[in-house]
C-alpha positions as CSV (number, residue, x, y, z in Angstrom):
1,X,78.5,266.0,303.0
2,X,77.7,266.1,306.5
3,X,75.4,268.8,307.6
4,X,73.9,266.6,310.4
5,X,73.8,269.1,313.6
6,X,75.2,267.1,316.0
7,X,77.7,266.0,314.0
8,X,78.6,269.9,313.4
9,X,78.3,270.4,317.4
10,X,80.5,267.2,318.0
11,X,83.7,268.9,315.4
12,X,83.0,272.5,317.1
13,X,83.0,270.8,320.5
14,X,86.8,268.8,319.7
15,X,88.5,272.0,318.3
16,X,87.3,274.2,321.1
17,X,88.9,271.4,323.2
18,X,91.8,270.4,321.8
19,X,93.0,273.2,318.8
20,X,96.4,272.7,319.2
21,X,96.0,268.8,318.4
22,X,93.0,269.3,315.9
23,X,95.4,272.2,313.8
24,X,98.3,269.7,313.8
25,X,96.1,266.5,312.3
26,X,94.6,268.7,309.8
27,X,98.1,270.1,308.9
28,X,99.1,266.2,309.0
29,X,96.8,264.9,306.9
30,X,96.7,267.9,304.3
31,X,100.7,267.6,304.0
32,X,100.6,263.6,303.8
33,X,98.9,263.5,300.7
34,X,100.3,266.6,299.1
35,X,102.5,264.0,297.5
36,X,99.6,262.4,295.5
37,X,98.7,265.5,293.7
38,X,97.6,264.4,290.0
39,X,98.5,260.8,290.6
40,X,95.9,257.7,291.2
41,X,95.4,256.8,294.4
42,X,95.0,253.2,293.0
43,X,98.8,253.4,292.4
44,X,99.7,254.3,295.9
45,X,96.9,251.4,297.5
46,X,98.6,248.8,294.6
47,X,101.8,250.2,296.1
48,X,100.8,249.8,299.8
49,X,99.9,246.5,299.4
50,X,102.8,245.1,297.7
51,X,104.8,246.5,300.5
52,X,102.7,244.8,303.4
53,X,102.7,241.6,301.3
54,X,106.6,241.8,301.0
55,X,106.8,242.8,304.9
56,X,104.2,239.7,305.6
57,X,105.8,236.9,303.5
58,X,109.6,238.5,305.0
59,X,108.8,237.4,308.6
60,X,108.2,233.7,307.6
61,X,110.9,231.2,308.2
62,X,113.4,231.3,305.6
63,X,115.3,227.8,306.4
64,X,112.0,226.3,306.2
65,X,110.5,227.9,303.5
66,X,113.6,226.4,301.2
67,X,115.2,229.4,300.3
68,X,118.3,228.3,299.2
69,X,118.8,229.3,295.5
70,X,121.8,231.1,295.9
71,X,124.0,228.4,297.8
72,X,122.8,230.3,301.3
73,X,122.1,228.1,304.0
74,X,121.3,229.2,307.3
75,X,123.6,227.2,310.0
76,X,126.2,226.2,307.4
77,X,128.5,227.2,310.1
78,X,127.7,224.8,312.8
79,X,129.7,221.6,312.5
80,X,128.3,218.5,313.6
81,X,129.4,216.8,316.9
82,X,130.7,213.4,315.0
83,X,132.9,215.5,313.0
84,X,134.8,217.0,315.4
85,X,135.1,214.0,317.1
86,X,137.1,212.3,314.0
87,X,139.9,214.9,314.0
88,X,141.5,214.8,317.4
89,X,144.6,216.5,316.3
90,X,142.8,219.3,314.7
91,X,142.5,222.6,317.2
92,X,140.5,224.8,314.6
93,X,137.6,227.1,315.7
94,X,133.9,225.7,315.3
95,X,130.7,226.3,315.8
96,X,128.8,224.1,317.6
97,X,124.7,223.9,318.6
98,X,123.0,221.4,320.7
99,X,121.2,220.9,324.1
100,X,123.1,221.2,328.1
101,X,123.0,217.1,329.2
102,X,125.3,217.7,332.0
103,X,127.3,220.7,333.7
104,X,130.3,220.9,336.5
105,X,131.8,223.8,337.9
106,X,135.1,223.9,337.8
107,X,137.5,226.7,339.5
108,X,136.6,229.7,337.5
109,X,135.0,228.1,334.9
110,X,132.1,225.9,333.7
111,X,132.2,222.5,331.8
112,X,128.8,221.8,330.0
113,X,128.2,218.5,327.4
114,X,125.9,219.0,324.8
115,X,124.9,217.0,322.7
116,X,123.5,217.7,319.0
117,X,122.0,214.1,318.1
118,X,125.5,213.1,316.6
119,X,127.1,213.0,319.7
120,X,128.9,214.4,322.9
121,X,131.0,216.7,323.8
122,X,132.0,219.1,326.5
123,X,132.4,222.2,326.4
124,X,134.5,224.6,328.9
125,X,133.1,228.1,329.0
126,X,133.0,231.2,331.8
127,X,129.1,231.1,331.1
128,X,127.7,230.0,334.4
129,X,124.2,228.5,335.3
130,X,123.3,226.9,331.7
131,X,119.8,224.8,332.5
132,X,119.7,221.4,331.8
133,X,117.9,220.7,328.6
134,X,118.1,224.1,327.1
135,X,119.6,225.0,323.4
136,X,122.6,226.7,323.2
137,X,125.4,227.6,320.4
138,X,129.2,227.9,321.3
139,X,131.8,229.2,319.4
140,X,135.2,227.8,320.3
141,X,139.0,225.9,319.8
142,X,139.2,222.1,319.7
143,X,141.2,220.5,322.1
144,X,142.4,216.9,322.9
145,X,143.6,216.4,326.6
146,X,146.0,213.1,326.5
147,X,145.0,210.7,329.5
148,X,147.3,207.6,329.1
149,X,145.6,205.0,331.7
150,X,147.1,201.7,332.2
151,X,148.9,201.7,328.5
152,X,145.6,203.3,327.5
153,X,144.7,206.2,325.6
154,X,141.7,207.3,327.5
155,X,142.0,211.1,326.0
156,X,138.8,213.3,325.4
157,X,138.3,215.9,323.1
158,X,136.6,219.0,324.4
159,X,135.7,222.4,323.2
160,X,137.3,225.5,325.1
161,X,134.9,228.6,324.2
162,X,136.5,231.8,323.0
């Protein structure tokens, strides 16, 4: 192998510098493949590969690569604005995800309307300072507040966060 002198001079010139590091890499690297004693080292590149493949494909997308076979779909929980707007009576807990239209402050609260492309609604939540425009996801009850104007129901439903 190498007998080139400088080469030699350069390897005497690192462990008279740093043994302690030098002893420890040799150790490390003499103990790492201790393991593959009488096995191919084919097998354990074949091996190393499938694993950064599998570690490579893992970090794409999965909602958009379709991966679905099992009935699992990513979201499922969120329900659509335009659904919750059909059952006014109904005070059940939903998800919902959109973008901040609007915000007002209220007393010790914040009321925010998002919208998800199916609709409107607001939402009342303790969060404060939610930009205009950006994406958020709430998890709360539905409520109905009755406002009987002039023999009119002009009621609203809204979402109070929990």
């Amino acid at each position: 192998m190498g007998t080139d002198p400088m080469e030699v001079a350069t390897k005497q010139a690192v462990k008279q510098k740093f043994p302690q590091s030098v002893a420890f890499m040799e150790k490390t690297r003499n103990s790492s493949l201790a393991f593959l004693s009488g096995h191919s080292i084919v097998l354990y590149r074949v091996g190393l590969a499938f694993f950064l493949v599998a570690g490579l494909s893992s970090c794409g997308n999965l909602a958009s690569s379709g991966l679905s076979g099992t009935g699992l779909k990513f979201g499922a929980n969120v329900t659509p604005i335009r659904e919750i707007q059909a059952q006014k009576k109904n005070q059940a807990t939903v998800y919902i995800q959109g973008t901040v239209e609007n915000q007002a402050p209220l007393i010790k609260q914040w009321a925010y309307q998002i919208n998800d492309t199916t609709g409107k609604i607001w939402v009342i939540t303790n969060q404060k300072s939610l930009p205009e425009g950006s994406q958020v996801v709430f998890k709360g009850k539905v409520r109905y507040r009755s406002i009987p104007l002039a023999g009119k129901e002009q009621g609203e439903i809204y979402l109070e966060e929990e």
